[in-house]
C-alpha positions as CSV (number, residue, x, y, z in Angstrom):
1,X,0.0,0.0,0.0
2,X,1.3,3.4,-0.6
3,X,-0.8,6.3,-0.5
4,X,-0.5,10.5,0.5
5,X,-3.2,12.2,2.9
6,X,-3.0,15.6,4.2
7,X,-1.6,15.6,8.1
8,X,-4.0,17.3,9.6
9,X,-6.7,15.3,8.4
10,X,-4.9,12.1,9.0
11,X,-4.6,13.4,12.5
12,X,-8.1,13.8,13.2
13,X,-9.4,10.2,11.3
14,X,-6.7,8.8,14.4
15,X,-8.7,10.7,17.1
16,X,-11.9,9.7,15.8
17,X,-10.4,6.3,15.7
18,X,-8.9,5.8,19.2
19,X,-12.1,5.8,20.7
20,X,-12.3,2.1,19.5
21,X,-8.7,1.0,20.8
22,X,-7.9,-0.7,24.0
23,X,-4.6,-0.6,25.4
24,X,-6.2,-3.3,27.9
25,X,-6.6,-5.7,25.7
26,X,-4.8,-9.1,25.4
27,X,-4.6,-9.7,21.9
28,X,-1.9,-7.3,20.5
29,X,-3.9,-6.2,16.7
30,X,-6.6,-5.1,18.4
31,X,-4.0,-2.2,20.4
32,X,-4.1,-0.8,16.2
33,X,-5.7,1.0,13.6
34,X,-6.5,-1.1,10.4
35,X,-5.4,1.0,7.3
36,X,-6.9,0.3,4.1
37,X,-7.6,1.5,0.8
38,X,-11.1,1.8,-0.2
39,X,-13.1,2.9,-3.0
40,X,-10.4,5.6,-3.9
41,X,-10.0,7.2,-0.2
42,X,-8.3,5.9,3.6
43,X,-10.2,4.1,5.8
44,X,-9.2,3.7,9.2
45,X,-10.8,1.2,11.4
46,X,-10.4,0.1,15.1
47,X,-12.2,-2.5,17.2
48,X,-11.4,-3.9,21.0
49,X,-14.4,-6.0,20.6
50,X,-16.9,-3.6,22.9
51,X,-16.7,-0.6,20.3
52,X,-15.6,-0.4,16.7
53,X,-15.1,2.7,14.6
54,X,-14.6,3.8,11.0
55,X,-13.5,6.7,9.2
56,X,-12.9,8.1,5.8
57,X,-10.7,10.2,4.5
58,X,-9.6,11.9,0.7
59,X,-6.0,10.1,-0.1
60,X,-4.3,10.0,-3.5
61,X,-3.6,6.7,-3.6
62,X,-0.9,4.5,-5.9
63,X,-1.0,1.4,-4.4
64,X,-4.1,-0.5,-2.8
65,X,-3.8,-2.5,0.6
66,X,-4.1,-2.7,4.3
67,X,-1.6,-2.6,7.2
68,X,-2.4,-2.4,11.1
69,X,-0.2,0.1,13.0
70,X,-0.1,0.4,16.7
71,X,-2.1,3.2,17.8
72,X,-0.2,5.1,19.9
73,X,2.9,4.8,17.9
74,X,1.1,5.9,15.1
75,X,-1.2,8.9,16.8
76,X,2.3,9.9,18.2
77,X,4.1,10.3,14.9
78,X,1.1,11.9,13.1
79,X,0.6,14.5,16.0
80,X,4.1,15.8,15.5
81,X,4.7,15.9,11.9
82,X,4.3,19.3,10.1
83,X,1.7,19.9,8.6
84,X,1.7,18.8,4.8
85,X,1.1,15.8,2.8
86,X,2.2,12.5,4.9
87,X,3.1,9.5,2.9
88,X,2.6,5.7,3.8
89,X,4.2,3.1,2.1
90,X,3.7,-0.2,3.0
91,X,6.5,-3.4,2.0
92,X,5.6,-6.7,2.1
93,X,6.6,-7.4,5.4
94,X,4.0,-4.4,7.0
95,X,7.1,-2.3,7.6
96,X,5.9,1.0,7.1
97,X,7.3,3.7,6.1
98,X,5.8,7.5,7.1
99,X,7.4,10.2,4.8
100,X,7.1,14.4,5.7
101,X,9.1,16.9,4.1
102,X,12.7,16.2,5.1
103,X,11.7,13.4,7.9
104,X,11.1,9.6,7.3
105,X,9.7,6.9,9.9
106,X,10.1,3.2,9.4
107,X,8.0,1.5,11.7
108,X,6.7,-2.1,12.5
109,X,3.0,-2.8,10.8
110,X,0.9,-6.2,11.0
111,X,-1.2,-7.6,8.7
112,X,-4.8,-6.3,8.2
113,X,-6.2,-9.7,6.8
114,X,-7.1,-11.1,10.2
115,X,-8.7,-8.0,11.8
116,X,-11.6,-8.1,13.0
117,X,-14.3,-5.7,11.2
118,X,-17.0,-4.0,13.4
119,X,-20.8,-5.2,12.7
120,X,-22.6,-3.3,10.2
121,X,-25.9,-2.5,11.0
122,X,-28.7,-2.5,7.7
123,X,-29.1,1.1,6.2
124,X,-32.9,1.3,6.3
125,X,-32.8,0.8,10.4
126,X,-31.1,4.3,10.7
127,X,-33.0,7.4,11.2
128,X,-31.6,10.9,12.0
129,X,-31.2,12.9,14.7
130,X,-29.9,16.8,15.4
131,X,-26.8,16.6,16.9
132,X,-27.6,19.5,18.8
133,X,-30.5,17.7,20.8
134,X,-28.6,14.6,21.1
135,X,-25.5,16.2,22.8
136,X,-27.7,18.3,24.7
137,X,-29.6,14.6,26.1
138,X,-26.6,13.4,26.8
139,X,-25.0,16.5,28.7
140,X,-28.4,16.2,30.8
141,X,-28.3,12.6,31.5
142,X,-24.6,10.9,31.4
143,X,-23.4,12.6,35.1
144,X,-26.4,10.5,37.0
145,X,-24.3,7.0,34.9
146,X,-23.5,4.8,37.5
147,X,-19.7,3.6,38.2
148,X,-20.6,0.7,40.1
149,X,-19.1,-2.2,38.0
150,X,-21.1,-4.6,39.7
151,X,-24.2,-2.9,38.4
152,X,-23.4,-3.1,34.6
153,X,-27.1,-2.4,33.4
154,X,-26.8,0.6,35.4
155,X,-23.1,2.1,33.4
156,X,-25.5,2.3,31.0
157,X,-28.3,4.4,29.6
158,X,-31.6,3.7,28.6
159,X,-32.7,4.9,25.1
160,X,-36.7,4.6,24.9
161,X,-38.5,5.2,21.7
162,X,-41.9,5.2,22.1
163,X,-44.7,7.9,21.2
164,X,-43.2,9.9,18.6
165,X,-40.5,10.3,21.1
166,X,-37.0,9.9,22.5
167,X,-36.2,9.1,26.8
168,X,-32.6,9.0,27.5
169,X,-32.5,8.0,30.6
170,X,-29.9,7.4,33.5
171,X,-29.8,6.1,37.3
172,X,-27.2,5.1,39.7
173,X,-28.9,4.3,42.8
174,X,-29.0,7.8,44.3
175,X,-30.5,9.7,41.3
176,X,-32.3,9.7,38.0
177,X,-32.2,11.7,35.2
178,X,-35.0,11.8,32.1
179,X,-34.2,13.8,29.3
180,X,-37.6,13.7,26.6
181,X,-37.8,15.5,23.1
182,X,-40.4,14.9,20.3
183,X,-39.2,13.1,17.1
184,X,-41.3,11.8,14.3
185,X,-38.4,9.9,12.7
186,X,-39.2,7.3,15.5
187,X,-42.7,5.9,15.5
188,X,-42.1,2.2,16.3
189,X,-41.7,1.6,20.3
190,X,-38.3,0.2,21.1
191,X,-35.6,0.5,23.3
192,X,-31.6,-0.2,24.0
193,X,-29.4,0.3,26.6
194,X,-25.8,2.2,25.3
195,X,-22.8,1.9,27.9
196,X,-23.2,5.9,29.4
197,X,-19.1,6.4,28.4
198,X,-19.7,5.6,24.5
199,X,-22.6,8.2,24.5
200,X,-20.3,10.8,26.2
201,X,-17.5,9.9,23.8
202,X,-19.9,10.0,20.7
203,X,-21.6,13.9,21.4
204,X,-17.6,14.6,22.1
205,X,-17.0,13.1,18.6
206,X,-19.2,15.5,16.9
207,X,-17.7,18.3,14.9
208,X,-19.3,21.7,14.7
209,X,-20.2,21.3,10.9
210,X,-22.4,17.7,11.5
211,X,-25.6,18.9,12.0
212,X,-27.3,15.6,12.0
213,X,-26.1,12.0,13.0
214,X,-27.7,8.5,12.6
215,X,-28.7,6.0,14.9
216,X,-29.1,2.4,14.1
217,X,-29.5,-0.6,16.3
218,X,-30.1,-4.6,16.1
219,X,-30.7,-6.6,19.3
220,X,-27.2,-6.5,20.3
221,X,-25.6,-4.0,18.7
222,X,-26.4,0.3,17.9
223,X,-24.0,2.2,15.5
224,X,-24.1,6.2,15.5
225,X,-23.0,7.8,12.1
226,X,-21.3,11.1,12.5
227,X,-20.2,12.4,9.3
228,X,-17.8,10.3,7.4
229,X,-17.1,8.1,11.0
230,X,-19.6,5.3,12.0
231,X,-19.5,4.3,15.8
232,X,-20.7,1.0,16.7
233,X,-21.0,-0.1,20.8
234,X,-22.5,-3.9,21.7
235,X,-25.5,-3.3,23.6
236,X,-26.1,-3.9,27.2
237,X,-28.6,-6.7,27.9
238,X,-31.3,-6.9,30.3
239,X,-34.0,-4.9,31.7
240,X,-33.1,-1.6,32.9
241,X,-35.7,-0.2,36.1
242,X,-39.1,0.8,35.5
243,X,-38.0,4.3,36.4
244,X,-42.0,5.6,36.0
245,X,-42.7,3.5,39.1
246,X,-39.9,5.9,41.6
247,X,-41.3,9.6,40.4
248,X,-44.1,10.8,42.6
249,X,-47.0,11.9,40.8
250,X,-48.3,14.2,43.7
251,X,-46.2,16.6,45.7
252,X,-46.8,18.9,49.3
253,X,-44.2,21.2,48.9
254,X,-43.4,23.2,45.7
255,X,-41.0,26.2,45.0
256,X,-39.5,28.1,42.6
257,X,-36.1,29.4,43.1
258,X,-33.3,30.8,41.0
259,X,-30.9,28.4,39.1
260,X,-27.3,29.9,39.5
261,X,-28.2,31.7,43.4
262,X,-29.3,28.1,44.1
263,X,-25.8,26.6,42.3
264,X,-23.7,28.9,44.2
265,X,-25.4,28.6,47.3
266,X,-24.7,24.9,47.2
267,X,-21.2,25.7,46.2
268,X,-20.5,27.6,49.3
269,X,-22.1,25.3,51.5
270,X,-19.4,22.4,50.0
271,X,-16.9,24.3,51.3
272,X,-17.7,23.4,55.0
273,X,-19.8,20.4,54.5
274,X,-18.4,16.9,55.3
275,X,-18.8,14.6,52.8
276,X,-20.7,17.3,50.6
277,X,-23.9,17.0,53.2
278,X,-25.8,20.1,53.6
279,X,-29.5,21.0,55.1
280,X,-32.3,22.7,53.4
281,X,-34.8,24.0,55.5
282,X,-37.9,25.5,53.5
283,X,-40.2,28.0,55.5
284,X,-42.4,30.6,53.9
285,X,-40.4,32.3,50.8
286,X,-37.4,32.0,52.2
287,X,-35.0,28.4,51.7
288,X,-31.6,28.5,54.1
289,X,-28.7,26.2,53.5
290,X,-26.7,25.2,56.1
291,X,-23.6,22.6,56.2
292,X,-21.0,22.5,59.4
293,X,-17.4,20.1,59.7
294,X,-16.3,20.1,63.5
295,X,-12.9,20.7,61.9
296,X,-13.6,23.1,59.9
297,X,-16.5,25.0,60.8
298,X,-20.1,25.9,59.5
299,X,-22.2,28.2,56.8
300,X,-26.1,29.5,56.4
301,X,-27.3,31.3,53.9
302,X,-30.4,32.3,52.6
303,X,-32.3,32.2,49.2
304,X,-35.5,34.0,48.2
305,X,-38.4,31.7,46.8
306,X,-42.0,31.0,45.8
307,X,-43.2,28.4,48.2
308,X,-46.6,26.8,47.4
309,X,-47.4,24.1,49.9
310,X,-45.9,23.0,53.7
311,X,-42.8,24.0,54.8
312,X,-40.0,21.1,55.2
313,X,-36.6,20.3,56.3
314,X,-34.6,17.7,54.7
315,X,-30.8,17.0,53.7
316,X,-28.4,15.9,50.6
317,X,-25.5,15.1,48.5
318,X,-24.8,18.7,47.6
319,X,-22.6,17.5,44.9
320,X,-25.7,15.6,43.3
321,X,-27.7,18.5,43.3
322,X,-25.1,20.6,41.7
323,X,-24.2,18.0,38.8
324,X,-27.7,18.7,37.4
325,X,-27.9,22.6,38.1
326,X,-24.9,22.7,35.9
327,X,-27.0,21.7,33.2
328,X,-29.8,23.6,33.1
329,X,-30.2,27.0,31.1
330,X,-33.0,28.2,32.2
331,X,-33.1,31.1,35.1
332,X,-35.4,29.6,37.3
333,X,-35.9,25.5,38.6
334,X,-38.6,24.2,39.9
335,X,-38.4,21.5,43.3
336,X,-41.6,19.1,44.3
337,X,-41.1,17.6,47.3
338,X,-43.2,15.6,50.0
339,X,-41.3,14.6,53.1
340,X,-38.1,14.2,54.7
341,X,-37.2,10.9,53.5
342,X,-39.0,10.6,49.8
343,X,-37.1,12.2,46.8
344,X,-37.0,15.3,45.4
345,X,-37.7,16.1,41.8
346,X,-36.1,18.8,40.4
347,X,-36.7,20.9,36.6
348,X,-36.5,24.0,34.9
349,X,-39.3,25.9,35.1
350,X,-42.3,25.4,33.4
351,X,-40.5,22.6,31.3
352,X,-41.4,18.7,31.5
353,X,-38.8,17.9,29.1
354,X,-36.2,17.2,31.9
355,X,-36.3,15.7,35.2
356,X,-34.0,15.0,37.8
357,X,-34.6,12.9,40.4
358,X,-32.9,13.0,43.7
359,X,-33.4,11.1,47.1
360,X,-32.7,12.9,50.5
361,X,-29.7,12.0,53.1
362,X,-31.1,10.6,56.4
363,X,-29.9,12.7,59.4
């Protein structure tokens, strides 16, 4: 093989690639990216097994083939070669040879007949969606991912299609987060569970000109095309929580308050708190946060809101509060609450599109 691409865009197929390398794994062609002519451009593909991805990219090529170069040698050399035309040429022992102006590599290939090629899912079982409202689902969502490893359903998230609509949904145990939006490109109910790390990876993959990406999915496997680059993550299997069955449909206490005085508030109150515990005590219009360490010492404050309902007292993670204030936009939130012990849901404003979910700290 023996072929010229432009550096910078060689660079970028790599980091699209990389996603789909493990330096974990065992079997030492699957630590590379699989190099190969095809239909007059470069494709590079990578696969641990879990995730597979593949890219295109122009090349003027005069000689077809395939080679497998380790990953980080390769992203490595690409990263620090000027930028201008990069040439590979490939012997018939894999050695490769990566020209660049005044500079030449020779470096070790493998043989790209035995690697494994990522599952293709059918073309007619993709339909589109904006990359803006995907990203957006996913910067809502992904933080309430569990880490437990002994939960593996849970790493995941839950993507419902049901109604003319999309659910991405996560929950770890402590919290849930729902994430709707309308789509008419999805009229037949179905669902899939995505590991939550690819789905952060894929919105981080998308570049600011890819308006729209594809989703696809089999019973085992869903594949997300972004641009020239097709991602494609096994599925997790089994049945994820009937989250429906943990919100409360009926609340006692409701109140509006301001998003970022709320944020900051809690932010303060971090600064004292052990273990990121603070108190909220809701009387009238007024909601005052308190959090002490008998090393440290202690902090109140004060926030003005609109309280319809009883007043109440109750405690949490600050931190898990905070993760999905970061998120919202809008000015104002909206908290339903009942007692002391049941959870709290939490939204913007007059908006049913999101909703947090968050259960109290015993005290």
């Amino acid at each position: 093989m023996k072929i010229t691409v432009n550096q910078n865009e060689l660079q970028s197929a790599i980091n699209m690639t990389l996603k789909g390398v493990s330096n974990k794994n065992t079997i030492e062609i699957l630590k590379g990216i699989l190099f190969e002519t095809y239909e007059g451009k470069l494709m590079l593909t990578s696969n641990n097994l879990e995730i597979g991805v593949q890219t295109v990219i122009d090349a003027d090529i005069q000689r077809e083939g395939k080679v497998v170069i380790d990953a980080k040698i390769i992203s490595d050399i690409v990263r620090k070669l000027p930028s201008s035309d990069v040439c590979l040429d490939v012997d018939e022992t894999h050695i490769v040879k990566i020209s660049s102006t005044s500079l030449e590599f020779n470096i070790k290939g493998f043989s790209g007949e035995d690697f494994p090629i990522p599952v293709s899912i059918e073309e007619n079982y993709y339909k589109e969606i904006s990359s803006d409202i995907f990203k957006e689902m996913v910067r809502k969502t992904s933080f309430a991912v569990s880490l437990d490893e002994t939960k593996p359903l849970l790493m995941g998230e839950l993507i419902e299609f049901k109604n003319n609509s999309i659910n991405m949904v996560a929950i770890d145990g402590f919290r849930l987060a729902i994430k709707y939006i309308k789509d008419d490109n999805f009229v037949t109910d179905s669902k899939i569970i995505v590991p939550g790390k690819t789905l952060v990876d894929i919105s981080r993959m998308i570049p600011p000109n890819v308006d729209k990406i594809k989703l696809g999915f089999d019973e085992k496997h869903a594949s997300f095309i972004i641009g020239e680059t097709i991602l494609t993550t096994r599925l997790l299997e089994g049945e994820f929580i009937n989250y429906s069955q943990i919100i409360p449909k009926e609340f006692s206490t409701k109140l509006k308050i301001h998003t970022k005085d709320f944020l900051y508030a809690l932010d303060r109150a971090c600064l004292v708190a052990k273990n990121n515990l603070i108190k909220i005590d809701i009387s009238d219009d007024n909601l005052k946060i308190s959090s002490k360490n008998d090393e440290i010492g202690n902090l109140e404050e004060n926030i003005f809101i609109e309280l319809e309902g009883s007043n109440l007292e109750i405690a949490f993670n600050a931190k898990y509060f905070m993760d999905a204030l970061k998120t919202i936009d809008e000015e104002y939130i909206s908290l339903e609450l009942n007692t002391n012990v049941s959870p709290c849901i939490l939204k913007p404003y007059d908006d049913d599109s999101y909703t947090y979910l968050l259960l109290p700290v015993r005290i």
